[in-house]
Short mmCIF file of the C-alpha atoms (twelve columns), coordinates in Angstrom:
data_MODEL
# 
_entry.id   MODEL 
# 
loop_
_atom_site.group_PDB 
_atom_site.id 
_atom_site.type_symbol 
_atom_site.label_atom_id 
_atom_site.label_alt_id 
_atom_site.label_comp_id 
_atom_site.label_asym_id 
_atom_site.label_seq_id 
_atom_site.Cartn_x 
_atom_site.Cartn_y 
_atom_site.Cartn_z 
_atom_site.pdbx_PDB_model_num 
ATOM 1   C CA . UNK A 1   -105.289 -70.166 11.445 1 
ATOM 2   C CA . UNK A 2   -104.753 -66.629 13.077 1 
ATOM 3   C CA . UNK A 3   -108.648 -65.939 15.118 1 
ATOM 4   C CA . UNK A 4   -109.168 -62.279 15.437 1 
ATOM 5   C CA . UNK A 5   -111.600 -60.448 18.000 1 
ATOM 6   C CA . UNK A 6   -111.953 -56.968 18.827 1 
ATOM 7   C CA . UNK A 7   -111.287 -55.835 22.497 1 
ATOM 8   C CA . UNK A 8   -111.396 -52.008 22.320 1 
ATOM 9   C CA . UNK A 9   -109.543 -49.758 24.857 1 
ATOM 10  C CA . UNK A 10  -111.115 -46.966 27.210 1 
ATOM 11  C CA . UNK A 11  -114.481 -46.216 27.544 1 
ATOM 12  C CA . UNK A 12  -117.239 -44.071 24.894 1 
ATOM 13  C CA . UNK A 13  -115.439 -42.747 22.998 1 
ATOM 14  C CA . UNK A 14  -117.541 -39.526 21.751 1 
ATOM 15  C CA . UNK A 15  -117.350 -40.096 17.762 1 
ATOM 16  C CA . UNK A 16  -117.368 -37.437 14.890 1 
ATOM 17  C CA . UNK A 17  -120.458 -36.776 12.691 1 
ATOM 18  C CA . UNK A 18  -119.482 -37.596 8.856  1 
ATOM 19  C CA . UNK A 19  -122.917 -36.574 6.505  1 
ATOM 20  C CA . UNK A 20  -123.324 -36.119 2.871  1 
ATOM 21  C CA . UNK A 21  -120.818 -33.241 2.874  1 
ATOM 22  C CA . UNK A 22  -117.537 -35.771 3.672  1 
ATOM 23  C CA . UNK A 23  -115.278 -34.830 6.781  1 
ATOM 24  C CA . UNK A 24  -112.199 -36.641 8.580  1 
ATOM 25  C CA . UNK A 25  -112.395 -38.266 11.867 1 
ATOM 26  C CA . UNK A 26  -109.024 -39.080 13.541 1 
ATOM 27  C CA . UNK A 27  -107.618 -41.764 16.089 1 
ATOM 28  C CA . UNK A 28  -107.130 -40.473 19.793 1 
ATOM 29  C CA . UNK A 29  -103.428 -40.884 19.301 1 
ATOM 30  C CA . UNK A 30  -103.561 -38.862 16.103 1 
ATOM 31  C CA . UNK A 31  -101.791 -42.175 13.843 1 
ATOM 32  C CA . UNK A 32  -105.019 -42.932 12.397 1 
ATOM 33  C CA . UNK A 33  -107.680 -40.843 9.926  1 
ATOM 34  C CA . UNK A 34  -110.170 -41.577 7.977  1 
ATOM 35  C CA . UNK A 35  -111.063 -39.222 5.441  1 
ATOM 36  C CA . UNK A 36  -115.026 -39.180 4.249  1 
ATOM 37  C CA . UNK A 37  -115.132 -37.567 0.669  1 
ATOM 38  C CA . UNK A 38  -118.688 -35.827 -0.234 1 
ATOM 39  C CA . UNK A 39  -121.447 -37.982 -1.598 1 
ATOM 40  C CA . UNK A 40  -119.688 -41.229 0.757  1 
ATOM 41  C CA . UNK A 41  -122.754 -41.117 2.772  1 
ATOM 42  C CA . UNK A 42  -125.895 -40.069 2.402  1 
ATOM 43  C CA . UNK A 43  -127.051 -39.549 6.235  1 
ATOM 44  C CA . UNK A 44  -124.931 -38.930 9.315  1 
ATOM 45  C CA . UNK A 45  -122.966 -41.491 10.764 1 
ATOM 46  C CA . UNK A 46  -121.084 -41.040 14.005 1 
ATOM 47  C CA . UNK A 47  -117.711 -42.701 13.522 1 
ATOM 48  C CA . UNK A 48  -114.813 -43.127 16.020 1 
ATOM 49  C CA . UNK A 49  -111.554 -44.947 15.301 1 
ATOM 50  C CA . UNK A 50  -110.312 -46.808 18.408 1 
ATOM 51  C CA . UNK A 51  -107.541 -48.275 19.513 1 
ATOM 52  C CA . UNK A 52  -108.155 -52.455 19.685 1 
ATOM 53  C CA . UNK A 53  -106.153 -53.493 23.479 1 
ATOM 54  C CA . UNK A 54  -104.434 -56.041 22.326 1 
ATOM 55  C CA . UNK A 55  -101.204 -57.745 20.217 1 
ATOM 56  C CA . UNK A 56  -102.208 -59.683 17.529 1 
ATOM 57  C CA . UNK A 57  -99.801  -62.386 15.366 1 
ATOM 58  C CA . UNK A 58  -98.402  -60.925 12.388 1 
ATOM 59  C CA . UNK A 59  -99.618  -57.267 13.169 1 
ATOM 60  C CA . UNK A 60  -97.076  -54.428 13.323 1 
ATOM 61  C CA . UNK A 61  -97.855  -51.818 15.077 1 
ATOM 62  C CA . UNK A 62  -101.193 -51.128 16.568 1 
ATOM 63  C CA . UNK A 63  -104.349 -52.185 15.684 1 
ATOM 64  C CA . UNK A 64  -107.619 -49.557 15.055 1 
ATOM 65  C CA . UNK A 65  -111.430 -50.427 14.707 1 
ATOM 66  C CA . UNK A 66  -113.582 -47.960 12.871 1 
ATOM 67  C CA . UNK A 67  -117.069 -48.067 14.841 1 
ATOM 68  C CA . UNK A 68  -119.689 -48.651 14.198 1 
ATOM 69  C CA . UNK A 69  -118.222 -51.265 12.219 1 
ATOM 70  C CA . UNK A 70  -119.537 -52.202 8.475  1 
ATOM 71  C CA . UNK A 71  -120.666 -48.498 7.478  1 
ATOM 72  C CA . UNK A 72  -120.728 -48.437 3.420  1 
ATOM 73  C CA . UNK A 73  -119.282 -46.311 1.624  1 
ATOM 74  C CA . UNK A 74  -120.761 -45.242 -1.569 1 
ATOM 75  C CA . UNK A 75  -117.164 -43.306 -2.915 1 
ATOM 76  C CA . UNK A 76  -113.947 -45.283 -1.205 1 
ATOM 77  C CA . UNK A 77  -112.587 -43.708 1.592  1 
ATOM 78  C CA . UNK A 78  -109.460 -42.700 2.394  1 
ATOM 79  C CA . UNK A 79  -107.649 -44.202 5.363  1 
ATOM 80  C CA . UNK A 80  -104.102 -43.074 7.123  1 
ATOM 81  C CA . UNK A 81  -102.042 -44.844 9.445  1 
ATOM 82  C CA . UNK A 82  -99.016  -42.601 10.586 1 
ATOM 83  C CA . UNK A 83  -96.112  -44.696 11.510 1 
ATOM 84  C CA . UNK A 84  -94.394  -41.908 12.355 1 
ATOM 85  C CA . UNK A 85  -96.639  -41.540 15.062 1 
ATOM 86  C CA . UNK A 86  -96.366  -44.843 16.379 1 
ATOM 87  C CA . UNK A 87  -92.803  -44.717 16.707 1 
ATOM 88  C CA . UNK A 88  -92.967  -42.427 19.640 1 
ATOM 89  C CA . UNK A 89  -94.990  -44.593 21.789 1 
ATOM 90  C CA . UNK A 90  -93.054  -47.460 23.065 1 
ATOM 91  C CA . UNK A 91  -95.717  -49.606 23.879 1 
ATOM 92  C CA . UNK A 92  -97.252  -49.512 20.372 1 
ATOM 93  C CA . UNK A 93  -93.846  -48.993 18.446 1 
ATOM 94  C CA . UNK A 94  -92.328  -51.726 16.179 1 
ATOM 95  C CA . UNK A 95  -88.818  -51.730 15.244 1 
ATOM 96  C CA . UNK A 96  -88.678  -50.852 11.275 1 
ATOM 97  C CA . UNK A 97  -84.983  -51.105 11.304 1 
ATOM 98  C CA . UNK A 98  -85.210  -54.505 9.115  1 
ATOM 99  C CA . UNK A 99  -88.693  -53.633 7.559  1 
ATOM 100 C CA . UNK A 100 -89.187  -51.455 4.150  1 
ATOM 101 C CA . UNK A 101 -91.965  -49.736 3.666  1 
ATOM 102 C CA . UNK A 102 -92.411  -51.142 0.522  1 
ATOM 103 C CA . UNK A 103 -93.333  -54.552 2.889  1 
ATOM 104 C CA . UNK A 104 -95.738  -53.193 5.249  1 
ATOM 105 C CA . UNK A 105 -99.059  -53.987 4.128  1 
ATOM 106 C CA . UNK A 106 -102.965 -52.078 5.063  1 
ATOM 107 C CA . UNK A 107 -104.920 -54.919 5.864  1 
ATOM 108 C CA . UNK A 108 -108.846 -55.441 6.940  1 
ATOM 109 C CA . UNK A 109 -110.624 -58.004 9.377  1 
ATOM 110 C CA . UNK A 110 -112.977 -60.109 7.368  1 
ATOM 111 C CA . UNK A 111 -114.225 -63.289 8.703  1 
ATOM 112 C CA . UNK A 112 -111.945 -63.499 11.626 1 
ATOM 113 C CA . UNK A 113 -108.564 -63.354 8.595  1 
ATOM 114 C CA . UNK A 114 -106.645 -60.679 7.932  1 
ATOM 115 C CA . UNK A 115 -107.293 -59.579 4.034  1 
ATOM 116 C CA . UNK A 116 -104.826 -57.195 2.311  1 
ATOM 117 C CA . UNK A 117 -106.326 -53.909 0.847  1 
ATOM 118 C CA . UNK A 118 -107.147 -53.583 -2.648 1 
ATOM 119 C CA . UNK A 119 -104.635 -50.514 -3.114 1 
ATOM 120 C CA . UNK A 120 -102.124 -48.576 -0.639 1 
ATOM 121 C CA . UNK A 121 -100.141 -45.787 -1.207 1 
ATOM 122 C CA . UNK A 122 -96.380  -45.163 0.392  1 
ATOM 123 C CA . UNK A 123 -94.568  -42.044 1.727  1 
ATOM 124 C CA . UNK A 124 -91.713  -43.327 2.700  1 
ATOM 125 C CA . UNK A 125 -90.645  -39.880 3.860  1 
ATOM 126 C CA . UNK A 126 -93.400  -39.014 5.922  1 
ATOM 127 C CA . UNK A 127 -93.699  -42.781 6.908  1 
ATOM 128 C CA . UNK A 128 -97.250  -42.894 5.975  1 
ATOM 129 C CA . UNK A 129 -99.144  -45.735 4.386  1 
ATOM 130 C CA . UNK A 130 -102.594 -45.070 3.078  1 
ATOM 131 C CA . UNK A 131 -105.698 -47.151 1.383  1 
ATOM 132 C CA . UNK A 132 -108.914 -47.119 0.049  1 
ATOM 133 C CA . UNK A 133 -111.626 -48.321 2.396  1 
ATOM 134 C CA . UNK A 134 -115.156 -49.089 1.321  1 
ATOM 135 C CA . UNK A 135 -116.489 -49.999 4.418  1 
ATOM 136 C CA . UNK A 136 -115.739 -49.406 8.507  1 
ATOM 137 C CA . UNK A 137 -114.086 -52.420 9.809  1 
ATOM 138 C CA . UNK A 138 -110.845 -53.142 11.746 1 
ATOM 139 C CA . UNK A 139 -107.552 -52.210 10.029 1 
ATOM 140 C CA . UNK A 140 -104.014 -52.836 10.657 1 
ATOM 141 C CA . UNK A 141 -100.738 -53.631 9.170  1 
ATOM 142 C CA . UNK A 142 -98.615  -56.462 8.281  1 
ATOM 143 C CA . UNK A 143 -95.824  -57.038 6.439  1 
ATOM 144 C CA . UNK A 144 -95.468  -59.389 3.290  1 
# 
């Protein structure tokens, strides 16, 4: 059984305000958004999405924590991850010489497992795989 637990890098991160009116709040590195439709929330929430410091079993790639973490969202969200992106940093790049997109996976921390999300969406192009999130949490990606 795979254990999971958060270790975030850096220090306070300052986070973005998301209200009533929606907004998007990005990753540091820029490989990670979250876009807040209207009506998600109903008060302001400070969000940040932060890089998690360490390697995890099955992940590809890096792994992000939304914070605070279990936020609901009334309307699903809609979260990014830019592979792209991670390619150009060698410390946080995976090879996806052997890997489709079709087999890369969004996936959420729930009681220390790894659960898939409910939908995903693939650009193979623009090597971007997107979900529906309901809730802050930790996200990553794995592959089937």
């Amino acid at each position: 059984m795979l254990t999971l637990s958060t270790l975030v890098v850096g220090c306070e991160q300052q986070g973005e305000t998301v209200g009533a009116r929606g907004g998007v709040i990005s990753s540091d590195d820029g490989r990670v958004t979250l876009d807040v439709p209207a009506g998600a929330l109903t008060h302001d929430v400070e969000l940040t999405i932060e890089l998690v410091d360490e390697r995890r079993d099955g992940v590809v790639g890096a792994v992000y924590a939304i914070e605070p973490a279990g936020v609901q969202f009334m309307f699903p969200a809609t979260l990014t991850y830019d592979l792209a992106a991670d390619a150009a940093d060698e410390t946080r790049a995976f090879d996806r010489t052997d890997v489709s997109m079709d087999d890369l996976v969004l996936v959420t921390e729930k009681a220390d497992r790894w659960a898939p999300m409910a939908d995903r969406e693939v650009d193979e192009d623009a090597q971007v795989l997107s979900a529906s999130v309901i809730f802050t949490s930790t996200y990553a990606i794995v592959t089937r």
